[in-house]
FISE-53678 format. One record per residue: residue in three letters; x, y, z of N, C-alpha, C, O in turn. Coordinates in pm, whole numbers, plus 50000, padded with zeros to 5 digits. Atoms other than C-alpha are relative to their C-alpha. Layout:
ALAXYZXYZXYZXYZ;...
This chain:
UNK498585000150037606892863182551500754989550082500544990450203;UNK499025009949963609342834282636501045006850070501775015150014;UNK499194994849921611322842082938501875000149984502474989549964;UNK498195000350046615322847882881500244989050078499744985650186;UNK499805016149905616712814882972500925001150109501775009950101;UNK499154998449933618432807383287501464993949994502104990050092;UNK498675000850023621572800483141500715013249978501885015850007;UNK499824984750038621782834783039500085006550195501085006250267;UNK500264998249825620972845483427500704992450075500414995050192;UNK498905012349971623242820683527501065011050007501495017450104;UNK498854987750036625682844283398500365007450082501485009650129;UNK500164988549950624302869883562500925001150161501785008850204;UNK499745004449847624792854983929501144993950052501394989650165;UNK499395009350003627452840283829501105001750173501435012550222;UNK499665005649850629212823384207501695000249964502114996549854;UNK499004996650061632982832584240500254984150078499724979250178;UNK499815015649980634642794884226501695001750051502675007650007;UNK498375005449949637722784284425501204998049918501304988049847;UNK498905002650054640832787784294501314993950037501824998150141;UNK498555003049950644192769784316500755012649963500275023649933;UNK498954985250001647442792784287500604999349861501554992149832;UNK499394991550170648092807683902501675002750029502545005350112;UNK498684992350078650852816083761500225003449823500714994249757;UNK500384989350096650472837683447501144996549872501975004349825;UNK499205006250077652152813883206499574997349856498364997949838;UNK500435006550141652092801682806499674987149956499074983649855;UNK500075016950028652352763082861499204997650156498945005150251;UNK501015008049857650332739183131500805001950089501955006350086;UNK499185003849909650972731983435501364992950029502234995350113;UNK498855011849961653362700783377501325007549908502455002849898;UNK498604997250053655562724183169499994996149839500715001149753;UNK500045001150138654742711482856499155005349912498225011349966;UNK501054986750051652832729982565499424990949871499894988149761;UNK501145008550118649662708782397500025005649891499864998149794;UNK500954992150067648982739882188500874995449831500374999049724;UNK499765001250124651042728281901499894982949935500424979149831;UNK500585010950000649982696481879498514996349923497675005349919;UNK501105000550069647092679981676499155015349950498205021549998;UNK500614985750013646412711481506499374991249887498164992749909;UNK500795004450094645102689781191499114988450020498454981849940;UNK501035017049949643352660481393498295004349905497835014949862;UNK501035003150051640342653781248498754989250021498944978949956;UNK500825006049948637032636881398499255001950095499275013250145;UNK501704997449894633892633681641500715003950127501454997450201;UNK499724992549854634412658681919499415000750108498444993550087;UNK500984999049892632742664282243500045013450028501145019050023;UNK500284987549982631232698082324499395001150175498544994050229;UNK500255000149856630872706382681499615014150046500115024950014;UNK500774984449952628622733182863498794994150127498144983650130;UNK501244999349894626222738383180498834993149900498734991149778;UNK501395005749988622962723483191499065008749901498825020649922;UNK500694993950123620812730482850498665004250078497904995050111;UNK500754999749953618312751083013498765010749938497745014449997;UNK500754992050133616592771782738498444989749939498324977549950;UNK501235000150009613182767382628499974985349888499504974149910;UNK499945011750090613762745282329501704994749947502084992349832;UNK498435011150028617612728282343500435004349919500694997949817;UNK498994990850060619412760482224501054988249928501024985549808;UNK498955004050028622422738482226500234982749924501154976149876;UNK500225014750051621182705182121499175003249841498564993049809;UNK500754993750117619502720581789501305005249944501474999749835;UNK499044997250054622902738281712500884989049925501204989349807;UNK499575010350007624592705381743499524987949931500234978049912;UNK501235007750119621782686481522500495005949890500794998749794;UNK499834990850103622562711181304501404994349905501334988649796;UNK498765005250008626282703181267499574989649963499094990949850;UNK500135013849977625622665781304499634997549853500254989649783;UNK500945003450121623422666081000500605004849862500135002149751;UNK499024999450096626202679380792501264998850018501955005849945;UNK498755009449957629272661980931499584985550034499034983050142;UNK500785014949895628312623880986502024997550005502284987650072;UNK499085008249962631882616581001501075007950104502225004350130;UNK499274992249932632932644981228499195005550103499105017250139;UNK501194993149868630122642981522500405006450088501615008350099;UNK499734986149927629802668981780498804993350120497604994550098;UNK500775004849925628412649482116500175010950144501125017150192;UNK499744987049935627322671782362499754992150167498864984950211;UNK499855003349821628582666582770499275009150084499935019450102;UNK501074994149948625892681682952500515000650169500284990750239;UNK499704997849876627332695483300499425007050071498585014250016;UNK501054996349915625832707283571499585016250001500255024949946;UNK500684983150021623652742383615500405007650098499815018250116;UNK499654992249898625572753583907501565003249929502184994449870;UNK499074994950077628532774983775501394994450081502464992150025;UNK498725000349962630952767484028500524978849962501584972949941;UNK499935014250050630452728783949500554996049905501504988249903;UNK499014997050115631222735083611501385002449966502064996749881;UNK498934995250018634032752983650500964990650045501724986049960;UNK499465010449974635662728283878499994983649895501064978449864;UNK500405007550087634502700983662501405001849827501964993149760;UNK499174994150115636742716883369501304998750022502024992149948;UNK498685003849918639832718683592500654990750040501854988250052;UNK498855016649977640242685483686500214996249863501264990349836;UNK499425012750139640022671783301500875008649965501775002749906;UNK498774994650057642332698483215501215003350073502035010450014;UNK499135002349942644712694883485500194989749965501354990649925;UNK500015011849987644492659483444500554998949823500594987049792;UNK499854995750144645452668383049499494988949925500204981749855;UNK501205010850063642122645082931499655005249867499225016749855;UNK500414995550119641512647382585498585001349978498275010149898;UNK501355000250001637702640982621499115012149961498025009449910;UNK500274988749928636862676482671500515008849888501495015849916;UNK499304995850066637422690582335500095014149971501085021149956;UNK499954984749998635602724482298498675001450101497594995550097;UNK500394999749867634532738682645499015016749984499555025349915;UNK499904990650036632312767982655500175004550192499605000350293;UNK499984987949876633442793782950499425009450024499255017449932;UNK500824983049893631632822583183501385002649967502444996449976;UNK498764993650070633762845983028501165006350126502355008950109;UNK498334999049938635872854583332500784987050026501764985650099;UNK499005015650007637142818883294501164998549913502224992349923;UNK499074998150139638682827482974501664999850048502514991150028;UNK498894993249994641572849083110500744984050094501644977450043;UNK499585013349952642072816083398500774991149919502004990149914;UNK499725010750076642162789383169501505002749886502424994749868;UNK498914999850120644622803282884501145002550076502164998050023;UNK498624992749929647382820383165500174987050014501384985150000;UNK498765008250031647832781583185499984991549929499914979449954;UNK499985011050171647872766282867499444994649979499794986049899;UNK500935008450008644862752282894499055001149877498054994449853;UNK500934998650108643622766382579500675000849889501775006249892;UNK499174994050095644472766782216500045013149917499205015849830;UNK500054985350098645482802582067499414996249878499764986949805;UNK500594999450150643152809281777501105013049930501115025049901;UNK498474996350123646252819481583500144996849861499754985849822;UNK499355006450139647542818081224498744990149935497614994749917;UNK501265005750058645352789781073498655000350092497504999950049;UNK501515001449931642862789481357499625009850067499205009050182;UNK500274985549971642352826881370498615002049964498134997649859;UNK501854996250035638372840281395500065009249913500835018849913;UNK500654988950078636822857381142499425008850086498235006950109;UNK501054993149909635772883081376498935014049911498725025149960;UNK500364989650051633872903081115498524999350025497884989150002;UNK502064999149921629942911281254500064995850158498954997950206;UNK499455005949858630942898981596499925015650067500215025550000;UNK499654993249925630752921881889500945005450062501355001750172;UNK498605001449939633632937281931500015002250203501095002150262;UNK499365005249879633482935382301499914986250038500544981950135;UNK500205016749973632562898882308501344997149984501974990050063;UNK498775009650026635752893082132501195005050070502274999350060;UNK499294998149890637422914782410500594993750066501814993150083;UNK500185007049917636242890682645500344986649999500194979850100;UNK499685012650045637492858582462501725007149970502365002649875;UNK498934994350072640862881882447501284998150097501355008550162;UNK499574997449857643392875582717502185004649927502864998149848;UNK498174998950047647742894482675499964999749891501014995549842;UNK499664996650118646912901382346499614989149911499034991449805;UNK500895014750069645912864882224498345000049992497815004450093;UNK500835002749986642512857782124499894982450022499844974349929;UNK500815013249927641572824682318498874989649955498984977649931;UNK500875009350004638402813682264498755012649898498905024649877;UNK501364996850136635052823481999498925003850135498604996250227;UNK501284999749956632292840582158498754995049935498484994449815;UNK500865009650011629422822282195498645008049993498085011749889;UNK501154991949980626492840282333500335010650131501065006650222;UNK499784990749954626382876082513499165001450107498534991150129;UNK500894991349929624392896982781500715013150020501885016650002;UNK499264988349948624542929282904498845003850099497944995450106;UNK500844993049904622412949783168499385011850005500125021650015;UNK501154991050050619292972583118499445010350072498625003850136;UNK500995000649905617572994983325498605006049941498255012949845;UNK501545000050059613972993883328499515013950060500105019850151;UNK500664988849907612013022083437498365002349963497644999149869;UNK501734994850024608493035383476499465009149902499685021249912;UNK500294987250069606823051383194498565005250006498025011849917;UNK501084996450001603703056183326500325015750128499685025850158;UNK499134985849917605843081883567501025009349938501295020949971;UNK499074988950090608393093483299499994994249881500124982249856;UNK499554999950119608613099282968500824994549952500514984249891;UNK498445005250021612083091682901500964998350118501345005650210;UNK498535001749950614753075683029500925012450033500785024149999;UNK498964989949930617563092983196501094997249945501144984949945;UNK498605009650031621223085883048501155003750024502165001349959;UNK498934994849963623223105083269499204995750169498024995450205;UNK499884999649853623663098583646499295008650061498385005850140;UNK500334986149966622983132483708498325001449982497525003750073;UNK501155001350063619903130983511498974988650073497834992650097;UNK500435007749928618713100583685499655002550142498525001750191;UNK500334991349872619413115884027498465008950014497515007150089;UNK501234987449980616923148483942498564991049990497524992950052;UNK501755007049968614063121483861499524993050093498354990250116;UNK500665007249877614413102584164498775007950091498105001850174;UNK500844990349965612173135784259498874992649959497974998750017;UNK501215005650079609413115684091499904987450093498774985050136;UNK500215011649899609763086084310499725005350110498934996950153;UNK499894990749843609653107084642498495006349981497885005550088;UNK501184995350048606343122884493499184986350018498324987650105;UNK500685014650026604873086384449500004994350093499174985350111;UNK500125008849853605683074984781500854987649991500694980850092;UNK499545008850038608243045884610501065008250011501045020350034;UNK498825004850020612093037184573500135008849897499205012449826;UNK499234996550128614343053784331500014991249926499114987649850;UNK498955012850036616723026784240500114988650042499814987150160;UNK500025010549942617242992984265500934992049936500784989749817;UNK498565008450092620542972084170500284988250078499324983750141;UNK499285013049930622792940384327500675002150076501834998550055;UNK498734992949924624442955484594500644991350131501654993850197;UNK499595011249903624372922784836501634994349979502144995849868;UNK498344996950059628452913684867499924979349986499914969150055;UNK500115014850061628212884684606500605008549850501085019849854;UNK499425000350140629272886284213499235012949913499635019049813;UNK500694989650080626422911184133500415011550064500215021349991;UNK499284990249976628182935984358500695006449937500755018549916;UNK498674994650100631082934784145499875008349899500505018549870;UNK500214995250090629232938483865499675014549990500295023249928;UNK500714986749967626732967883989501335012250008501295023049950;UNK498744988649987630362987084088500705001249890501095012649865;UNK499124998250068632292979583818499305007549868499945014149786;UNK500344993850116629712990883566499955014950017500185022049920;UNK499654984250011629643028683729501165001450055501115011350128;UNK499075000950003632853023983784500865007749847501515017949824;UNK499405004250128633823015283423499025017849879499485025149791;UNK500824986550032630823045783328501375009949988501905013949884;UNK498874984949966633673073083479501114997649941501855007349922;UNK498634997950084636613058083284500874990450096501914986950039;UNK499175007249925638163036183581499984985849924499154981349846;UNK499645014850026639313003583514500614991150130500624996650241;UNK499735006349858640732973783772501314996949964502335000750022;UNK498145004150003643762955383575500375008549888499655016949833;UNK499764996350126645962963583299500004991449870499474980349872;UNK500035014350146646512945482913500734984650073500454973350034;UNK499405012249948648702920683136498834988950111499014977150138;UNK500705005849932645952910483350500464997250123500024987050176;UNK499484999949888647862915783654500225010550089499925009950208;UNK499564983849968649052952383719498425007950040497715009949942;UNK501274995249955645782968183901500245014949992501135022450032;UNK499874984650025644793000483785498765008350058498155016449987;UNK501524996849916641763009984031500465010550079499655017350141;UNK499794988249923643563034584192500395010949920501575012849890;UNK500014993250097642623062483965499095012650048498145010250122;UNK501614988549986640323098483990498744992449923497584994049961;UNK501515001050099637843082883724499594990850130498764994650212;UNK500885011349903637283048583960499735009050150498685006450209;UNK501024992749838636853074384328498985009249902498145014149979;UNK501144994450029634493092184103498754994349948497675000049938;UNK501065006750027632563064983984499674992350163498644997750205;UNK499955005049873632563046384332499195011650104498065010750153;UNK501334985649983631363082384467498845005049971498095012650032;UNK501614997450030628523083584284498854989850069497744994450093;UNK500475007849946627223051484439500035002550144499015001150212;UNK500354994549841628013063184793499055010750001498075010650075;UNK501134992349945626243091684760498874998349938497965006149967;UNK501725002550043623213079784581499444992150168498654997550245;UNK500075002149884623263055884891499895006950148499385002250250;UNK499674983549891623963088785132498335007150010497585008750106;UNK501434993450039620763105184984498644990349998497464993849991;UNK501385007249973618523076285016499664995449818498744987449800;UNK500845002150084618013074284641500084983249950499304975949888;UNK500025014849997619633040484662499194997150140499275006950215;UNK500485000949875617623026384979500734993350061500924984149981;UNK499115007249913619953009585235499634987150014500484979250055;UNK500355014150049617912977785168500644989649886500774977549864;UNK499185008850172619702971684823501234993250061501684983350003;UNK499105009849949622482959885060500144986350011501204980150002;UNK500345013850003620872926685091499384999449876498694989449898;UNK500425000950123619532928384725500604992949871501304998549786;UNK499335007850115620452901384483499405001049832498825011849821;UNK501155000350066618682898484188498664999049974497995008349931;UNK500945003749912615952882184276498815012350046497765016749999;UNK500894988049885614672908684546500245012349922499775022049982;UNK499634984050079615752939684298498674999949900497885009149881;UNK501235005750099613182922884053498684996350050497874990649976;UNK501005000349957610672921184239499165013950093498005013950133;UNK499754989349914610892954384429499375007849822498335014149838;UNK500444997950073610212964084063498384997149953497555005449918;UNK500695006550080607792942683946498084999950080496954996550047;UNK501234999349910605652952084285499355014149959498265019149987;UNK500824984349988605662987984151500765002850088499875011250103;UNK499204994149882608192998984456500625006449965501175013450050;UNK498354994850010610823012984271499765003949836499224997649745;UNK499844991350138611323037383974500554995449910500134995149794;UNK498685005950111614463021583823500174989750037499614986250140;UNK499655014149963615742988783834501324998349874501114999549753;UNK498925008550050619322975983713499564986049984499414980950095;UNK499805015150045618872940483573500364995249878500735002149783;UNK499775008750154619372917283300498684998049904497565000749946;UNK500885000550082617372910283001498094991450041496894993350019;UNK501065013049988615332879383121498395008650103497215005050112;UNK500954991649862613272904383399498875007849871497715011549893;UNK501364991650085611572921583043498834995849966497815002049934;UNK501175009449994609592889983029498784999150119497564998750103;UNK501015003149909608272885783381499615015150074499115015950187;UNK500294987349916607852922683471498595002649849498035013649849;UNK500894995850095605232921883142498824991250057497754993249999;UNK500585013150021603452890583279498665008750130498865017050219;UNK501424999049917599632894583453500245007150146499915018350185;UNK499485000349857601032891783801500805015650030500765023050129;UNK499284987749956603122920683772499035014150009497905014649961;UNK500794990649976602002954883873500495008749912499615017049889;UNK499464994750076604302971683628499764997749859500345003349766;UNK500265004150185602722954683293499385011349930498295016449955;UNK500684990550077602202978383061500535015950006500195024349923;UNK499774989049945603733007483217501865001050044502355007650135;UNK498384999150031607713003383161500714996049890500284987649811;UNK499035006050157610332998282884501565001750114501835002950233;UNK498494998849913614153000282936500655003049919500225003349804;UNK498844990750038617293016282847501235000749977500644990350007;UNK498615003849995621093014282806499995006850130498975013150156;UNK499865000649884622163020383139500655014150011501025019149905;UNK499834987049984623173054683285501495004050027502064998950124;UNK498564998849969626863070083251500215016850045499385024750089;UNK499374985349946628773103083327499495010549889498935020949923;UNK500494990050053628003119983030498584997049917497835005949875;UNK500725006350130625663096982803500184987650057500584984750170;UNK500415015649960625083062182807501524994250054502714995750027;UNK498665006149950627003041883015500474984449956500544977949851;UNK499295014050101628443010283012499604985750082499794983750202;UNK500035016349921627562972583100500914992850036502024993249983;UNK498765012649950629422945483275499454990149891498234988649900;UNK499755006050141629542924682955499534980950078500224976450170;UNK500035013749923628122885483065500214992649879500524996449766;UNK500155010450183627862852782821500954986750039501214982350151;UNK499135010150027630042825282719500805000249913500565007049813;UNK499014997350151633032820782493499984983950083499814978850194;UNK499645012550053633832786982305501214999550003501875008049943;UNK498095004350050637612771082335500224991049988499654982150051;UNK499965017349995639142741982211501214998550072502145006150045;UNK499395006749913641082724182466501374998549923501524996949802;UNK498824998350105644932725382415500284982050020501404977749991;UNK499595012750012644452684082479499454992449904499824981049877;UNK500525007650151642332675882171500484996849891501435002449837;UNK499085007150080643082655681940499645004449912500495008149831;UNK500084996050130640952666381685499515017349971498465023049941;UNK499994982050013641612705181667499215003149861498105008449862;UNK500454996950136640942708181294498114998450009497275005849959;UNK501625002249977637322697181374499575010050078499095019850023;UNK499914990849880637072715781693499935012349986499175017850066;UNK499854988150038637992750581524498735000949859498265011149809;UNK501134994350117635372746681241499134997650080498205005550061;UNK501274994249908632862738381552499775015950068498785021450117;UNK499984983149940633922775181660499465002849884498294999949909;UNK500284991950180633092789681252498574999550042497825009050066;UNK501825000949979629612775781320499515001950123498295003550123;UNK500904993749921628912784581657499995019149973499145027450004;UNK500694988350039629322816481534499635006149842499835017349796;UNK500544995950097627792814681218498205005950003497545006550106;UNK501124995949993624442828081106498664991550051497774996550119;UNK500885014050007622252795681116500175001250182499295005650257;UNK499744999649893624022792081449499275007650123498545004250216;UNK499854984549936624032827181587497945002650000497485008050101;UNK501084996849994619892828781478499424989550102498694995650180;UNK500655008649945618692796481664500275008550137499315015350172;UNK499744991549869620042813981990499105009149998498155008250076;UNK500624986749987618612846481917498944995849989498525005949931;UNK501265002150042615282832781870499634992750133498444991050157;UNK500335005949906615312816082164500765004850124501284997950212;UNK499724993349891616272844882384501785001050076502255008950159;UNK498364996849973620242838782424500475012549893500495014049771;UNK499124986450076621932872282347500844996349863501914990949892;UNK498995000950088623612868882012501185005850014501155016050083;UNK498444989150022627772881381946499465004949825499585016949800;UNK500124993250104626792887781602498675013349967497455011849965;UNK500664986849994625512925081556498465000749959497385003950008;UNK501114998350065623502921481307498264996850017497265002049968;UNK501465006250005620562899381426499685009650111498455009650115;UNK501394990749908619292926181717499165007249911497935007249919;UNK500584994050147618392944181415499034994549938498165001949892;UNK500735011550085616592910881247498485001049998498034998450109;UNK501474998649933612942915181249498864989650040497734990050088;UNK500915013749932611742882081314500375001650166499564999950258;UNK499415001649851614462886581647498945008050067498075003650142;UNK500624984849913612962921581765498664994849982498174992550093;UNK501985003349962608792910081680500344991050113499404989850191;UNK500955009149872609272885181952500575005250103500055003550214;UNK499074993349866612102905582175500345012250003501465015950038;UNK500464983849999610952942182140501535008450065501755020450046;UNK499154992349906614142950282366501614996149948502674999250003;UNK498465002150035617022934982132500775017049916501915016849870;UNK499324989850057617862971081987500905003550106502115001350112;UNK499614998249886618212983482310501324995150060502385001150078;UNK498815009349980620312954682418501565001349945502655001550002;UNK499064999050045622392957682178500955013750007502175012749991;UNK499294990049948623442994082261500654996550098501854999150085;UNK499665002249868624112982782599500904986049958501184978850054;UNK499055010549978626332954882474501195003649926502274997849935;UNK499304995950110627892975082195500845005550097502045003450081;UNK499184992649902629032997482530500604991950099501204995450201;UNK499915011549839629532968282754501735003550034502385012649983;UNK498505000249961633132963682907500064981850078499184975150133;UNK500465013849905634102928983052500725000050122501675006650161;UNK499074996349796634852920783445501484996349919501734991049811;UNK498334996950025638872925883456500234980650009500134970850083;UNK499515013050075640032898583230501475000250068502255009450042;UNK498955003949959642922884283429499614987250094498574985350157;UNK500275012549924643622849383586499634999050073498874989550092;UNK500105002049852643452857183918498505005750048498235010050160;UNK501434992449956639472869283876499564997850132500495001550205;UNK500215007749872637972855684197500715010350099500005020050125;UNK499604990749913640212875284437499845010049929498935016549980;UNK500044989250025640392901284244498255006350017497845015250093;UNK501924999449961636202902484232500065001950149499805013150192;UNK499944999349847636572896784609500405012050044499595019450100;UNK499164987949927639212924884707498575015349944498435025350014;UNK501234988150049635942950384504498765001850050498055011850062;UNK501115002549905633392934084686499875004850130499155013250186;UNK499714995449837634382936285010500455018450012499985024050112;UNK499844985749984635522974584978498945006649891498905018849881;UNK500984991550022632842983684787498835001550081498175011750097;UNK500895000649912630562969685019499995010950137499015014250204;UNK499634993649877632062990285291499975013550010499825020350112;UNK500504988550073631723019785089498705004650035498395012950121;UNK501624992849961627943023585069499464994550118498294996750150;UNK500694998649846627523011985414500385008750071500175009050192;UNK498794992749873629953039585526500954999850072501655007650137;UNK498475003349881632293020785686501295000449937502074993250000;UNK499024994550082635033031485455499785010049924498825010749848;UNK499854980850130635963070485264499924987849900499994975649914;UNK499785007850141635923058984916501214998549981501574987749932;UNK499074995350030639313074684905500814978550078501124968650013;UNK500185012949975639963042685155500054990149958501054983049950;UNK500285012150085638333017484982500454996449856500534984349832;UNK499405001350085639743022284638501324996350035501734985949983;UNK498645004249961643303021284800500104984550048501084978350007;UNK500205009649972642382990384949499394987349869499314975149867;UNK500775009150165640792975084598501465001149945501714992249863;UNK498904998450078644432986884491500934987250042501584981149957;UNK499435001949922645942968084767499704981449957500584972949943;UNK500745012749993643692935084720500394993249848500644981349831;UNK499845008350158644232928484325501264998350007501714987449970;UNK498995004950007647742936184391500664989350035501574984449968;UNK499425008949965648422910584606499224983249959499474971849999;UNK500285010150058646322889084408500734990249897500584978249874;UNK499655003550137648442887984102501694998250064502724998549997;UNK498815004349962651192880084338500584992550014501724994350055;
């Protein structure tokens, strides 16, 4: 099986990037507002995205595609670098700099909420409104920022966990439920659990998804107003201390990135494992000690399945392009079918529902049903400009959490404390 590409994993890890100081506006920086501007331009665009790092040139095959039925409306693709925060910066200067070059950009979806608070994007409004019909509706969440939809999802992820079935039967899909089998690891002489709990971006994630499980949330629809100080978020946050308390998390997952979580698996160490899709490939492969003897699951919530931190990319066209009209039918087709299958076939998560279902998809990626539960439930990190601190202020007090060095009671007040004065 062809390993999930690391653009997709990219995602996963994704590095929180430096920000200048927001302000939670409708027009650019300079005060003026591109977005109504060249809405009927017409001509050869430039498509811009990280480093094509997929097995066979996901994105250069899409763009062939196009090419070969537009010759007078090419689609040249700016190939930027595979480090996320590079990217991101990279994006900021041509659109501070209000460069037309740069026509449709795709974003790590907490970029989304960034980019549009300052006019850096054009509302898919009125004529250049998505068909969002087969689309994920949380993808198009995540491309959603104050009520505007922004930008076209592109391609998805979500987060799995794997487990042993040569030790259990079934999956677990309650917390609770999960807990009582860690009894089965303790029998075996191995690990419970194993997640991202090192204080980096997969922290965030790992918290916010049993977080988001219990019903808590971080901002509100404004993307500013922090709503983390709630009973659901100290009861999801609680469950992670005391799995940590009891050992069933091991106090090692502290330093545990991806990486070392996936391998802690893949040695056979560990019962469960939180990760992403791409790990269903190399935990099957010779080398591993686990081949043959695991599947995976939608991820474990309060009552029933829980919920993923939602990863991927969304497509936007730049509010400095000239040729919008072009630009918005390159969105139609990145998420058309033709589109939407070349991805899925080559291991990028689709937004459109239908193909986990597809049976050419599933014979080669046994685990897109699955997936797709776990994306159908996903949630995305708290869509608001000021992501980055806000990620930070969760990190740092969650971290402090399952080391003990903060009550939860504590540390949520302090997560309250941190977004607020983010969005300040």
């Amino acid at each position: 099986m062809v390993q999930i590409s690391r653009a997709v994993r990219r995602t996963a890890v994704f590095a929180t990037a430096s920000l200048v100081t927001l302000t939670a506006c409708s027009t650019s920086d300079s005060g003026s507002d591109s977005t109504s501007e060249n809405l009927e331009g017409r001509g050869p665009i430039t498509y811009v995205e990280g480093r094509d790092t997929t097995d066979t040139g996901v994105v250069r095959q899409i763009i062939d595609a196009w090419n070969a039925e537009h010759p007078d409306e090419q689609v040249t693709f700016h190939e930027q670098s595979n480090d996320a925060d590079q990217a991101h910066d990279d994006l900021v200067q041509h659109l501070q700099a209000q460069q037309s070059d740069y026509d449709v950009m795709a974003l790590d979806v907490p970029w989304t909420a960034e980019f549009a608070a300052r006019g850096w994007l054009q509302p898919l409004t009125g004529d250049f409104a998505m068909d969002n019909t087969g689309i994920i509706p949380a993808t198009v969440e995540s491309a959603t920022y104050n009520g505007t939809q922004y930008a076209a999802p592109k391609n998805t992820n979500g987060g799995l966990l794997y487990y042993r079935t040569d030790l259990l039967q079934e999956a677990p899909t309650t917390w609770d439920e999960l807990e009582a089998d860690c009894a089965v690891a303790v029998e075996n002489n191995i690990d419970c659990y194993a997640g991202q709990f090192a204080p980096y971006e997969g922290l965030m994630v790992n918290t916010a998804e049993v977080i988001n499980a219990y019903g808590g949330s971080f901002v509100g629809a404004d993307g500013t107003t922090p709503t983390i100080d709630s009973p659901e978020a100290r009861e999801g946050l609680q469950v992670l201390v005391d799995n940590f308390e009891d050992g069933n998390i091991p106090a090692q997952d502290t330093t545990f990135q991806e990486p070392e979580s996936q391998q802690a698996f893949e040695d056979g160490q560990v019962l469960f494992l939180r990760n992403w899709p791409y790990v269903y490939a190399t935990a099957g492969q010779d080398s591993s000690a686990v081949a043959g003897n695991f599947d995976v699951a939608p991820l474990p919530g309060k009552d029933g399945i829980g919920t993923s931190t939602l990863g991927g990319y969304n497509a936007a066209i730049s509010a400095y392009s000239e040729n919008k009209a072009t630009a918005h039918e390159f969105l139609e087709f990145l998420q058309s079918e033709q589109a939407q299958r070349i991805m899925a076939m080559d291991s990028l998560p689709p937004v459109r529902a239908d193909l986990y279902d597809d049976p050419d998809v599933v014979a080669k990626y046994p685990f897109m049903p699955t997936l797709k539960v776990s994306i159908e439930n996903a949630v995305p990190r708290p869509v608001t400009p000021f992501y980055p601190a806000v990620s930070k202020a969760v990190q740092d007090n969650a971290y402090a959490a399952i080391r003990g060095e903060k009550s939860v009671d504590q540390a949520i007040t302090d997560m309250q404390s941190g977004i607020q004065a983010a969005g300040s």
